[in-house]
C-alpha positions in Angstrom: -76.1 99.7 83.5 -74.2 98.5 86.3 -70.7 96.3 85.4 -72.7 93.2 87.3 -75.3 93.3 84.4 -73.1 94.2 81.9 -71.1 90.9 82.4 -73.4 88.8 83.2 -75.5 90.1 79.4 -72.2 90.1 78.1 -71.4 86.4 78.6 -74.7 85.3 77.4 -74.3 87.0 74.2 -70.9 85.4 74.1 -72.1 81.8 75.3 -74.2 81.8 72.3 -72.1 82.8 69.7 -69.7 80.0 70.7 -71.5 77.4 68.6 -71.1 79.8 66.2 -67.3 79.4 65.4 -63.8 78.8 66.8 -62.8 82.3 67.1 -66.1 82.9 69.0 -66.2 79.9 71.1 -62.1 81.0 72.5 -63.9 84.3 73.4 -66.8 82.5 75.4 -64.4 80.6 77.1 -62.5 83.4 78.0 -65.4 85.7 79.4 -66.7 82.4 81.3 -63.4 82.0 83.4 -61.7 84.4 86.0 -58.0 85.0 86.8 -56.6 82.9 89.2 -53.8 84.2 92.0 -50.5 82.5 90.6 -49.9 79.2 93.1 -46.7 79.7 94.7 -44.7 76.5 93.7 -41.3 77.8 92.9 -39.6 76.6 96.3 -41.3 72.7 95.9 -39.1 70.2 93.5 -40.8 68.7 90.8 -44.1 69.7 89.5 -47.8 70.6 90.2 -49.0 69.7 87.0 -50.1 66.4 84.6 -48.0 68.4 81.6 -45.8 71.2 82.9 -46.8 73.0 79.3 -50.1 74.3 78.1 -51.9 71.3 76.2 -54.8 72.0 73.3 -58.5 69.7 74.5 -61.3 70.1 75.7 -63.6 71.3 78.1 -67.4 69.9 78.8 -69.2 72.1 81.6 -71.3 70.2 84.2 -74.7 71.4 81.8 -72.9 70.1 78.9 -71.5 72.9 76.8 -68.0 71.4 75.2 -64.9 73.7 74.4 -62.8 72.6 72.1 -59.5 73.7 71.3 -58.5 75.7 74.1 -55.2 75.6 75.8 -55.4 73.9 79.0 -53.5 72.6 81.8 -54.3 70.4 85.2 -53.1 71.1 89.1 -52.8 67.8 90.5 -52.3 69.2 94.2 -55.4 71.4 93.7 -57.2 68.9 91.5 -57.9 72.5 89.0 -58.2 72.2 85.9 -56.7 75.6 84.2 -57.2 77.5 80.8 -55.1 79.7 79.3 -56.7 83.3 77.7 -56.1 84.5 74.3 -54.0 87.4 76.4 -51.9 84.5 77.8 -53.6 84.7 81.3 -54.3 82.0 83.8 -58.2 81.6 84.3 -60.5 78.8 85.9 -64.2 78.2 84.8 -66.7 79.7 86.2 -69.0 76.8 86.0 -67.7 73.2 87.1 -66.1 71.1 84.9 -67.4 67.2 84.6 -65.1 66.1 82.2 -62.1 67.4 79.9 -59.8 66.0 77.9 -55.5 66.7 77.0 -54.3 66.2 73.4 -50.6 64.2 73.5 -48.6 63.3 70.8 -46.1 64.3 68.2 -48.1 64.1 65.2 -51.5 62.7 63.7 -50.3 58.8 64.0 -49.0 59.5 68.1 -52.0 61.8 68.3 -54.2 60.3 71.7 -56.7 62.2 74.1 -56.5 61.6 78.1 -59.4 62.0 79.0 -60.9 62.7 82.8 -64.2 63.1 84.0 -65.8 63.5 87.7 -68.7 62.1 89.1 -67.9 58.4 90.4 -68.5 57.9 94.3 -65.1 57.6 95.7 -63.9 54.8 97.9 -61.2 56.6 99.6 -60.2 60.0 101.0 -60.9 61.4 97.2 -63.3 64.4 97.1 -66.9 63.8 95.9 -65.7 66.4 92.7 -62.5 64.3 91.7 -61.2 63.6 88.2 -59.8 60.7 87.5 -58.7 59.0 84.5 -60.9 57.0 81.7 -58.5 54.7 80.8 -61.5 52.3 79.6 -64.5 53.6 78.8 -67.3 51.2 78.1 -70.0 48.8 80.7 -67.0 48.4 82.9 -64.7 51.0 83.3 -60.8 51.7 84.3 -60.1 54.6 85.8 -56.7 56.2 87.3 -55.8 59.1 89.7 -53.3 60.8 89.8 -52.8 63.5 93.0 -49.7 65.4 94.7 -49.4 66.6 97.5 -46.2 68.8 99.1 -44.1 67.1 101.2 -41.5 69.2 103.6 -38.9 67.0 105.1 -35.7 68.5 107.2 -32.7 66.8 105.9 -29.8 65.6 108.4 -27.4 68.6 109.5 -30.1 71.1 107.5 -31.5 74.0 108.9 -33.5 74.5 105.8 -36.9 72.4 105.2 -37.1 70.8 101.6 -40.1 70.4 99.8 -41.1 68.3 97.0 -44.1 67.1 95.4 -44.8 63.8 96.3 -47.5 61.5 93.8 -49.9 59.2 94.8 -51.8 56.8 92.0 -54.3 54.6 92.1 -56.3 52.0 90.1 -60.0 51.7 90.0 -62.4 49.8 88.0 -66.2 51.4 87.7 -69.3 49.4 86.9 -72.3 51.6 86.6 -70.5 54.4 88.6 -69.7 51.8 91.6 -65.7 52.0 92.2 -64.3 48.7 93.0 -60.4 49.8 94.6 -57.4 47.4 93.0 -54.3 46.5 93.6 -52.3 46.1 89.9 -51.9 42.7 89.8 -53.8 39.4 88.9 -55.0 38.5 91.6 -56.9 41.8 92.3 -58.0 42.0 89.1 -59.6 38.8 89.0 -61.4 39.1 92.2 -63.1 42.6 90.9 -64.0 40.6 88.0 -64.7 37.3 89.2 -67.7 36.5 86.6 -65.5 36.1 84.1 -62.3 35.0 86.0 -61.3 31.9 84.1 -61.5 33.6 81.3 -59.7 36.5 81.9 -56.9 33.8 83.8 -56.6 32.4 80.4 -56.2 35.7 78.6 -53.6 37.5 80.6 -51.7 33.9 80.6 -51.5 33.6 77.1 -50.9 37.2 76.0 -48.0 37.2 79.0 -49.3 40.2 80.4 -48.0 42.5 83.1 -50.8 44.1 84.9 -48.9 46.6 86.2 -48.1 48.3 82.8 -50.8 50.5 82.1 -51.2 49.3 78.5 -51.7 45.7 79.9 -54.0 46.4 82.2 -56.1 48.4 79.6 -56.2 45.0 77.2 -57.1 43.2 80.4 -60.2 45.4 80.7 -61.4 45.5 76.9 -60.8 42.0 76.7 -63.4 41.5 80.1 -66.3 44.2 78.1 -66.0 42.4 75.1 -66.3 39.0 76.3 -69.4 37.4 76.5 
């Protein structure tokens, strides 16, 4: 039997016997990735990555099987999202990703899952295959993205180029997978939503909101989906 045949038999078997159990299921997920040639980011200041340590979540392939509790971590400069191998290696999944999410907090009370998923039409220079952030989830959606990009600038009197990574974020609010591009203050926001703009008006007066605080702009949103 040739090795082609022998992996491909050999991650079938494996794929099924990850709804079996948790041991199983790492396994699958480790057959069903490859090793990935180490990114060379140690001369860039600052980092590559959403968490700069392996984070537990999960995984949900493009034809739906979900992994769950695997160690994971996300290139914001390659848009990648990484898993870790029960031998401590590096791999990415051999079938595409639509949606995954990180587990952050301390403890059970702190505990909260980012979540990103791909798919939406972009507006911008954003690839077709982009993750962004699910904020709000729900009829009308609030997303965020997150990318880097390395930046090489030659300082005064330097003969040495310095690089760093350098972020870019922006806001986005999806209705049936239609991106509407804002800006994070009132007035944007109100435009994008202008059906229920008085309303909203009201809200973010009352409640002395800053729209430019994540947390804010997130009650914004709720407030708009559960409005009638």
């Amino acid at each position: 039997m040739n090795s082609v045949l022998y992996r491909i038999i050999l991650a079938a078997t494996l794929g099924f016997a990850a709804v079996t159990g948790a041991s199983a299921q790492f396994a699958a997920v480790d057959i069903m990735g490859h090793p990935i040639q180490t990114k060379s980011y140690t001369d860039v200041k600052g980092s590559a990555y959403l968490y700069d340590t392996w984070m537990k979540g999960s995984a949900t392939t493009a034809n739906g099987i979900t992994y769950d509790g695997v160690e994971l971590m996300y290139d914001q400069v390659s848009d990648e999202l990484l898993f870790r191998s029960e031998n401590g290696e590096a791999k990415t999944f051999f079938q595409p990703i639509s949606e995954f999410s990180i587990r952050v907090g301390k403890d059970e009370v702190t505990l909260k899952n980012h979540v990103f998923r791909k798919g939406f039409t972009p507006v911008d220079a954003a690839s077709p295959h982009a993750f962004y952030q699910v904020l709000v989830d729900g009829d009308t959606q609030l997303l965020k993205r997150t990318s880097k990009k390395i930046f090489e600038e030659l300082p005064y009197g330097s003969a040495t180029k310095v690089k760093t990574f350098q972020e870019d974020t922006h806001y986005y609010i999806a209705q049936k997978d239609k991106l509407t591009k804002i800006k994070t203050d009132k007035r944007a926001v109100l435009k994008a939503l202008n059906d229920k703009e008085a309303a909203l008006e009201t809200y973010i007066k009352a409640n002395r909101l800053n729209l430019k605080n994540d947390e804010d702009l997130i009650k914004v949103i709720d407030f708009y989906n559960a409005a009638e």
